[in-house]
N, C-alpha and C positions, 0 to 999 in steps of 0.2 A: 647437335645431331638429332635428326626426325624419324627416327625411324624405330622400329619396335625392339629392343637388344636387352641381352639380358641385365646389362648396365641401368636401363632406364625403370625395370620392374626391381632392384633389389629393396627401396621401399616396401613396396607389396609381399616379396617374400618375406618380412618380417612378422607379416601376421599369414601367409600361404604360401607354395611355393613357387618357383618364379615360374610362370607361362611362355614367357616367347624361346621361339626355338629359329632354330640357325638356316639362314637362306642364301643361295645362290647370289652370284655373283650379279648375272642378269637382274635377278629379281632383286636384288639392292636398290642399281640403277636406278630399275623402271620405278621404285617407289620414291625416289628423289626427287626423277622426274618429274613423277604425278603431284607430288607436295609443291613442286617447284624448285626447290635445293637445287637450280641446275652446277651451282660451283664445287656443293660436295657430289654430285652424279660423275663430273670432270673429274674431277680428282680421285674418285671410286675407280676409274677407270682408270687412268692412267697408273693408278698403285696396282691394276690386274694385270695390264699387259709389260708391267715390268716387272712383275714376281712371280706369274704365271703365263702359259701359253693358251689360255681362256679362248672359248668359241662359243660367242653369246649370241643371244637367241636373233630373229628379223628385228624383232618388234623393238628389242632395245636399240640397236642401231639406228631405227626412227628417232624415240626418246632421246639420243643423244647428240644427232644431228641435230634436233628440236633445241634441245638444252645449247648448242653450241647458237645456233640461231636470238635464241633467247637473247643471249649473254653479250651476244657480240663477239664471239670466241674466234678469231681466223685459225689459230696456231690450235687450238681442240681443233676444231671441224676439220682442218687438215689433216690430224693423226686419228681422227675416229673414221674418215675418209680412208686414208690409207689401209686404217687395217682391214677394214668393210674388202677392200680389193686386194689385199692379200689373205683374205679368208676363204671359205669354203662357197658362202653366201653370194649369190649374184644377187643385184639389187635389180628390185622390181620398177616400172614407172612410177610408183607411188613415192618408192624411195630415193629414187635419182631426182624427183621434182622435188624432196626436199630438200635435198645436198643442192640443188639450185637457189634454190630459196635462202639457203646458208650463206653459200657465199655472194650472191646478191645484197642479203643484207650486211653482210661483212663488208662489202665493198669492193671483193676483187673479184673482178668481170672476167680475168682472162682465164681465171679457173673455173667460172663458172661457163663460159663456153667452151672451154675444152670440156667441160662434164656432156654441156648439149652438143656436143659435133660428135661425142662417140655413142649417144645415146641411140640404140635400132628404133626403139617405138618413144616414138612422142604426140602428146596429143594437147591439147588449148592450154591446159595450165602449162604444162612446160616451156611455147612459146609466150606464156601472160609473162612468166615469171621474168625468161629474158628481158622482156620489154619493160618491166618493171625496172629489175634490179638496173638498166641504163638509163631510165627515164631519174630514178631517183638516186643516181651517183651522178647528174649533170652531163650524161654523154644522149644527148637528146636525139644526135643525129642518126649512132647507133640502133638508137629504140626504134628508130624511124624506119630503116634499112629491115631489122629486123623481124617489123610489119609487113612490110612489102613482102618479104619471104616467107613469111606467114601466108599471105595470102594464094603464094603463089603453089604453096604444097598441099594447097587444097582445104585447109583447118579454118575454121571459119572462128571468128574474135566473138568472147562472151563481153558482155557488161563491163568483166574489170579490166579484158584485154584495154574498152574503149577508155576506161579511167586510167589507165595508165597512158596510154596511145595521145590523148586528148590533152593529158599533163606536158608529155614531152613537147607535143605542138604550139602549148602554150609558151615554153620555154624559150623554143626554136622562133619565137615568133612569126609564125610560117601560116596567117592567117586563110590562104587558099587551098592548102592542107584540111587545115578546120576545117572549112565549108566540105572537103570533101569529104572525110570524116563524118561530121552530123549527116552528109547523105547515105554514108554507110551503116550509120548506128540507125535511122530510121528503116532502111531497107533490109537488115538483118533482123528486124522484130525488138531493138530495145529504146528505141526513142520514149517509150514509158517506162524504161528501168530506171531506179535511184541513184545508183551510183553513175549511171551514164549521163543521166539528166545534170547529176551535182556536176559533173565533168565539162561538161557545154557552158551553163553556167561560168563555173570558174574559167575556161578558156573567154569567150567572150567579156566577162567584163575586165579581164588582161587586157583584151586588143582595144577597150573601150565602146564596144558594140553593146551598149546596153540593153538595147532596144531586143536586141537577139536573146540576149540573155535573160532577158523580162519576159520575152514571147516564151522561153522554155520552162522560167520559172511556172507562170499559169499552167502549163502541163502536168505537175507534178502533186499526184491526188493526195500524197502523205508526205507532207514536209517534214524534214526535218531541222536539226539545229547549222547544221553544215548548209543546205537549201537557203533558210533566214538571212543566216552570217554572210553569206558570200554576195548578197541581194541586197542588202542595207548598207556592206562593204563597195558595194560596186556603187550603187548611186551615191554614196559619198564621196566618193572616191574622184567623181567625173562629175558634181557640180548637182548633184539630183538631192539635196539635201532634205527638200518636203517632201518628194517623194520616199525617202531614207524615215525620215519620220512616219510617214503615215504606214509605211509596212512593218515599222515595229511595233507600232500601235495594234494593226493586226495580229501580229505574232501574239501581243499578251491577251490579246481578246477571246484568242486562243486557246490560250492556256495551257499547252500542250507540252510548251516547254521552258525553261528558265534561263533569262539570258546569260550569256557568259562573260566576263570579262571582253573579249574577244569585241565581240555584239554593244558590247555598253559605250568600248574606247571609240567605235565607229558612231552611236548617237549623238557621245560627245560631242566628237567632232564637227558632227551637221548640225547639232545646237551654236558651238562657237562660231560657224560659219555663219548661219543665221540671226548671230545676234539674241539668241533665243535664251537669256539667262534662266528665264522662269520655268521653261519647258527643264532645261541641262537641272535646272536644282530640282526640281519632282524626282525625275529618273536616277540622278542622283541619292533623292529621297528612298529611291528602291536597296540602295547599296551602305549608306551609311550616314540615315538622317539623324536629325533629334531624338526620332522614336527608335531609340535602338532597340531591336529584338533581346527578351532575356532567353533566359536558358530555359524554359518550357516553350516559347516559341521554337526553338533550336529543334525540342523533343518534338511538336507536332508536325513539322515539318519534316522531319527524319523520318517521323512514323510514317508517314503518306509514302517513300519509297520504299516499296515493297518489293519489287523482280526487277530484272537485269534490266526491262526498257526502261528504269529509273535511275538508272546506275550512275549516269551525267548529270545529272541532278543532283544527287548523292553529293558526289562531290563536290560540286559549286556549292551545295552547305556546308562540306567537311570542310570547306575553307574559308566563307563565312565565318562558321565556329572559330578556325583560330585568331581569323580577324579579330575577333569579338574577344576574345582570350579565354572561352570554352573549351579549351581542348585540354584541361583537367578535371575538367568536373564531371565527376563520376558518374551522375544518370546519364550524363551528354556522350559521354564516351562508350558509355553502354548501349546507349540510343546506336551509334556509330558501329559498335560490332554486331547487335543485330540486324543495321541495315546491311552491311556487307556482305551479310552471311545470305539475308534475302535474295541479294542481289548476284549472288553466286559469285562475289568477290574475295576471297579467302586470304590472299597477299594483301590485298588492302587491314582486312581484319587482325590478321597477324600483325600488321605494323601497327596498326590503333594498340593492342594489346601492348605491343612491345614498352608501346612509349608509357604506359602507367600500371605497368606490371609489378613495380616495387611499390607503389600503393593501392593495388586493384583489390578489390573489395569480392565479395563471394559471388553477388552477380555479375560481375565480369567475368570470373574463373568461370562461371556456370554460361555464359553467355560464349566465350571463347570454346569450351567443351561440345557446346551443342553443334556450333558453326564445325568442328573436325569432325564429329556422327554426321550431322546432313551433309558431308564433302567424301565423307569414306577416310580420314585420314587416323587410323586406328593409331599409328605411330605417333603422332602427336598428343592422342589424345590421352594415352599415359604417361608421355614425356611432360606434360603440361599439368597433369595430376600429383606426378613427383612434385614440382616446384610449388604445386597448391599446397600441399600439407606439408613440407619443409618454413611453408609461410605462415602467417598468425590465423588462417581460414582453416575451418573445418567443412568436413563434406557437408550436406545438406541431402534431402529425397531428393530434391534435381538436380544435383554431384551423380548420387547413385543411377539416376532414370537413365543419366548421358552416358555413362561408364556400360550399364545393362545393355544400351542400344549401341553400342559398338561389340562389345565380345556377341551378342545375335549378328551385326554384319559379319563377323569373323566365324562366325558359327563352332566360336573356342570354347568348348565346356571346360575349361582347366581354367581359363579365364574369367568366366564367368562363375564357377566355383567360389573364385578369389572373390572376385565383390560382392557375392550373395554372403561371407563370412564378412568380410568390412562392414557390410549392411547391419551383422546377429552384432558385431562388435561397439557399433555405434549405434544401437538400439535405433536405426531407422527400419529394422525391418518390420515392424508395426505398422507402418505406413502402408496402405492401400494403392498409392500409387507407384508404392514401392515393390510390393508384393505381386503389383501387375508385370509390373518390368520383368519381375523375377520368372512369372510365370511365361510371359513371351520371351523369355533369353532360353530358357528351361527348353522350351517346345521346338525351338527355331534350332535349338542343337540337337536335337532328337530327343534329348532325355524326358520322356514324356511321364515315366511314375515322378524324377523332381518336379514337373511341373505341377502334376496331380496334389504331390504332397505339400506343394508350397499353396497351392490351390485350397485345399482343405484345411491348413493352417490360416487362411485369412479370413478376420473377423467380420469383415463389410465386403464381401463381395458386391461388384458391381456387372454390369454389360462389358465394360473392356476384360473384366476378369475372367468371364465365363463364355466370352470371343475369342479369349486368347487361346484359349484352353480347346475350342470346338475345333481352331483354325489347326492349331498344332496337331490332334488327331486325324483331320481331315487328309493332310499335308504328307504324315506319313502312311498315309493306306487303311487307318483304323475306322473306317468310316461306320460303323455300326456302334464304335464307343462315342464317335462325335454326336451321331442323333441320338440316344440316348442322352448323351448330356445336355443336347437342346430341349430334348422335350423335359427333363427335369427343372430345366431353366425357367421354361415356360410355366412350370405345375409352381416355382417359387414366386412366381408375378412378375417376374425382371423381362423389360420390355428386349426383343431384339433390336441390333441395328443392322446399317449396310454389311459391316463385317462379317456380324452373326452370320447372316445370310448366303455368303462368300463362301463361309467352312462348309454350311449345311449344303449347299446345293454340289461343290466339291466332292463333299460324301455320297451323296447320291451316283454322283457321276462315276465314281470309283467301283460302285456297288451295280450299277445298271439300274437304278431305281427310277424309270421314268414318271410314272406316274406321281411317285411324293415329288420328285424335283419339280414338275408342272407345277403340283399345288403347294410349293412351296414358294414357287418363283409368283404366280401371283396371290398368294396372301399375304407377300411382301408388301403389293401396292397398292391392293386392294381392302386389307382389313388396316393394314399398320401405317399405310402413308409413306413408303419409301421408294422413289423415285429407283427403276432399276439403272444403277451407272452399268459400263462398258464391260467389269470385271465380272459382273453379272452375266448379261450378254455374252459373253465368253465361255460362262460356267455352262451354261443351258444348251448351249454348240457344242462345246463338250460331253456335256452328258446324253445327246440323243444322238451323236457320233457315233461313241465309244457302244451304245447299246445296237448300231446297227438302224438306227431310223436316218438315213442321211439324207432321203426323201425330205423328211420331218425338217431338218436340220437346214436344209437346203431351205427351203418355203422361209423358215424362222429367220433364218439370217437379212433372204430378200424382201420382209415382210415388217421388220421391227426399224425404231427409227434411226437407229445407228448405220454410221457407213462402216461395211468392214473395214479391218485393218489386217493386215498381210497374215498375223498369227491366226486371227478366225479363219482366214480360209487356209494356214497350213494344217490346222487342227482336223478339218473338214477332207482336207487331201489324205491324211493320214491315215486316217479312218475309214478311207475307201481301197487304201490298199491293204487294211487288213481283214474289209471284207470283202475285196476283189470288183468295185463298182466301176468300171473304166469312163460308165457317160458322166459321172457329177465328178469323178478324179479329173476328165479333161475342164469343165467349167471352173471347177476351183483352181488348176492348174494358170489354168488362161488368167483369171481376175489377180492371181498373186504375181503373175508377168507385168500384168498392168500395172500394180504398184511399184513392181522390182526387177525389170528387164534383166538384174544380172544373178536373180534368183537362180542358182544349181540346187539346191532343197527339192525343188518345185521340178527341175526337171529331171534329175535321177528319180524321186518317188512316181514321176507320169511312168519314166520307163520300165522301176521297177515291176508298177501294175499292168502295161502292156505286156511284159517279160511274163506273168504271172499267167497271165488270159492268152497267151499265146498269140500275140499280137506280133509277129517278129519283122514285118513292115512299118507298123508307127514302132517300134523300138528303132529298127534303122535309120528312120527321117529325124527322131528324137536327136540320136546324134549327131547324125548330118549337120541338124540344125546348132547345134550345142557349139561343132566347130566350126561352123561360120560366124555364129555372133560372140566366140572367143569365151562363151560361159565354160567355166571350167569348175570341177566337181571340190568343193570346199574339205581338206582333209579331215577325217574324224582325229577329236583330241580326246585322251583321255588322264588323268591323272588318279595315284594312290600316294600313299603317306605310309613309309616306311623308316622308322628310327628316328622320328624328327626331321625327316628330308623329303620332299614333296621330289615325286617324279614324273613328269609330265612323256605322256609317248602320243605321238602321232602316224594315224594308218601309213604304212608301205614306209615308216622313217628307219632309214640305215644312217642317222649320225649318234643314237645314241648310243655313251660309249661302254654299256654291255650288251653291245646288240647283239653278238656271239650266243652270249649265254640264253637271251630272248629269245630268238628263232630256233636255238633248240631247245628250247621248252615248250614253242610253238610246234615244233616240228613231234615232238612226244605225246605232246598233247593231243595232237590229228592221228597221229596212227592209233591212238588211245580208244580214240571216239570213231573209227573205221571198223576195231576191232569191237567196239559195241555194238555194231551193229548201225552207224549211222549212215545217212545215204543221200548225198552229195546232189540229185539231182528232187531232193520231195520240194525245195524252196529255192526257187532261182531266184535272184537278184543280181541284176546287173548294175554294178561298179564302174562308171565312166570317168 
């Protein structure tokens, strides 16, 4: 089990006492989900709806259609279906196109169109999906039929419509389809999308029309391994052997990508064709010559994948390695969990871990630890701590750093208590970069005198120490303690950095302080060399916002070399409604539409500033406009923690179930504040 319980902390409560506390039914699920566990998320479930009459939240519902999709579940996805429609919950399009997608990839069709023939609104995904799930259960003709009526309800086909659309054709082999087809993919705008392109491709060199499939290939400005494969495959395939050769000689020239198995069996074969022993034994040479690669070759090459577009790669080493009979040896295998983790591959990592967990060494534990902090998987990441020190490994400062950087995700001071004590107990808290963790776990949960005291207790303060320190008082409002304690930073000779400069401008912004933030923001780059990133930019929009310079604000934003992104100009709108600016509220307004047509933030805040200014025509068109393009006002959430149980409430919700008791407390609460004298019309805002 992965999840956080108090089974998995009774270790921990040996030396503190236990921190996790008890969660919802929903929120069990959705944390299964997210880990992946989708067998115990299945089985969480179905132990609910038969020992309870549980009414779980939208979201979970997703998650477990996901999970059922995942797993290949018919028999879940049908009772998680069912209860979905015997619940309170109407599923949304979001959520009907997954239940499509469920049972598509389940394999049965006739539930998945009985899902699409009662559905009222559908839009491109939900007929991709159909087309899909028949293209890829062998009912081609269906997929076919089902385009046609796509086309005819007005819905016009994306990219992966044509990837599916273009597979079925293939199938069908109905090559005057195709041709109409690729007239339709070029006439709709995607004859240079990737996946359509890979699609034509693979359809042509099926019919054997290489020549077509050559012509499409040259189209295509970022190849990839799918593009290669399918291009080397085809002229092998139909006698183009040197031409097969010479384009994977390109590919490697390339370098872009590593062949695959896949890719190598097809050179083969245009080498055997050709008679070409000497060429087949080189290429060969790439896979399993004389020079066998050792295990430091293994590491440099693992090292080189770094993010997710490495991720195939990745693997054709991971298997390599076992080739090689690397897939015990400890730096290699370590090598392997931190590519994974790079690669935002987590399941892959978990199973590398699994396989040499009864002789993982401490950089593995430490390596596996980090990869559940960079993922969010708190529950793991004590679960995995347990088996660490029931094993012959002791913690280590980066045991502690990854333990510290999870209870700050959680923002759990009860938990982070605990290992700031495992820290005093294992005398790692003399560590410096111990002390820093402690100090940003301290701050990140508000307790900002621990952080101060842990602060003043460290021997070797450093820049991260005293960032940590500036960012936490910044963070929560103290902004005259945080510049105080830069400028004392400054008076010990400890240089700033980016971050430093994060807290202080923060501070400023909190305080209205335009003019230090100015001259803070460029002696950043002007005396100290530090390039302003984005988070910067942001601060500086913020702080001549908040003071009423939106003018200022305005210029700065279209003047610096950053493109906005949607938060700097919500920052910017928000700040015009609280000083009433209607001409830079509509410009801001307008540019975060550009980014997010389905922005409701951006149009309730326009309306509530027209509302404000008495604008009660653009109020009207506001809405008008709002239900025409179906924007619809996103509900406020808010939640408290009351006895160890989180309660989440949402504006205008009557499911929850003391909502009795709520609305009259709401209702006592208002004649409360009537009777103080408050008055209903000093601040209008209109709630659409």
């Amino acid at each position: 089990m992965s999840m956080i319980t108090q089974g998995q902390v009774r270790y921990l409560s040996k030396c503190v006492k236990p921190i996790i506390q008890p969660i919802s039914s929903s929120s069990y699920i959705d944390l299964m989900c997210k880990q992946h566990h989708y067998e115990e998320a299945l089985h969480a479930f179905d132990f609910y709806i038969k020992n309870s009459s549980i009414q779980l939240e939208p979201s979970t519902y997703t998650n477990l259609i996901l999970a059922c999709t995942n797993s290949r579940s018919l028999e879940y996805g049908r009772k998680v279906h069912d209860h979905i429609l015997n619940s309170n919950h109407r599923p949304d399009i979001v959520l009907h196109n997954h239940i499509l997608n469920m049972y598509g990839k389940c394999g049965s069709l006739k539930d998945a169109r009985k899902v699409f023939e009662a559905m009222q609104l559908r839009n491109v995904v939900s007929w991709t999906l159909m087309i899909s799930g028949y293209s890829q259960n062998s009912q081609e003709n269906d997929a076919i039929i089902m385009y046609l009526q796509m086309l005819r309800s007005g819905h016009l086909p994306d990219q992966l419509t044509f990837g599916s659309i273009l597979k079925a054709c293939s199938i069908a082999g109905d090559i005057t389809l195709g041709w109409q087809l690729h007239g339709h993919v070029i006439k709709l705008g995607f004859g240079y999308h990737l996946i359509a392109q890979n699609a034509l491709i693979a359809m042509y060199t099926k019919f054997g029309q290489i020549n077509h499939a050559s012509d499409v290939f040259t189209t295509i400005s970022t190849k990839d391994l799918i593009s290669w494969g399918s291009m080397i495959t085809g002229f092998t395939q139909f006698g183009n052997e040197i031409d097969a050769l010479y384009l994977f000689r390109d590919m490697l020239r390339q370098g872009s990508y590593q062949p695959n198995e896949f890719i190598f069996g097809s050179v083969f074969s245009a080498c055997s064709s050709l008679l070409e022993p000497e060429f087949g034994r080189q290429i060969h040479g790439m896979m399993d010559s004389g020079l066998v690669p050792d295990s430091i070759t293994c590491l440099s090459l693992l090292s080189a994948c770094g993010s997710s577009m490495a991720l195939n790669q990745g693997k054709q080493i991971h298997s390599y390695v076992i080739k090689l009979g690397f897939d015990k040896h400890a730096p290699v295998c370590n090598s392997l969990l931190t590519m994974y983790t790079k690669c935002s591959n987590l399941q892959d990592a978990f199973n590398v871990f699994e396989d040499i967990s009864e002789n993982a060494n401490l950089v593995s534990w430490n390596a596996i630890l980090s990869a559940c902090l960079q993922h969010k998987q708190a529950g793991e990441s004590f679960r995995l701590f347990k088996l660490m020190i029931s094993s012959a490994n002791r913690p280590d400062n980066i045991t502690i750093m990854n333990l510290l950087g999870t209870c700050a995700e959680l923002a759990s001071l009860e938990a982070g208590n605990q290992v700031h004590c495992l820290s005093v107990k294992s005398g790692l808290v003399l560590d410096v970069s111990v002390c820093n963790g402690l100090i940003d776990m301290y701050a990140k949960c508000g307790s900002l005198k621990s952080a101060q005291n842990v602060f003043d207790s460290t021997l070797n303060q450093n820049v991260i120490s005293w960032s940590s320190l500036i960012v936490g008082y910044a963070q929560f409002g103290l902004a005259h303690e945080a510049l105080n304690l830069f400028r004392r930073m400054r008076k010990f000779g400890i240089h700033p950095n980016e971050v430093t400069y994060l807290g202080v401008l923060s501070a400023c912004s909190h305080i209205g302080l335009v003019e230090e933030g100015w001259h803070l923001y460029k002696t950043m780059q002007v005396e100290l060399g530090i390039p302003p990133r984005r988070e910067h930019f942001s601060c500086m929009v913020d702080l001549l916002a908040r003071a009423g310079c939106l003018n200022e604000a305005e210029t700065f934003i279209m003047k610096t070399g950053f493109d906005p992104d949607i938060t700097t100009w919500k920052t910017l709108l928000s700040a015009c409604k609280t000083h009433g600016n209607v001409d830079i509220a509509k410009q801001a307004a307008e540019n975060i539409l550009k980014l997010d047509p389905s922005s409701s933030a951006a149009m309730v805040l326009l309306c509530n500033i027209h509302a404000s200014a008495g604008n009660w025509e653009d109020v009207a068109k506001l809405r008008s406009l709002m239900k025409q393009t179906g924007v619809a006002k996103v509900p406020g959430q808010s939640w408290i923690e009351v006895k160890d149980k989180i309660h989440v409430f949402f504006s205008d919700d009557t499911s929850h179930p003391q909502r009795e008791k709520i609305y009259t407390m709401l209702e006592e609460l208002w004649l409360q504040m009537l009777d103080d004298g408050y008055d209903s019309c000093k601040w209008l805002d209109i709630d659409i």
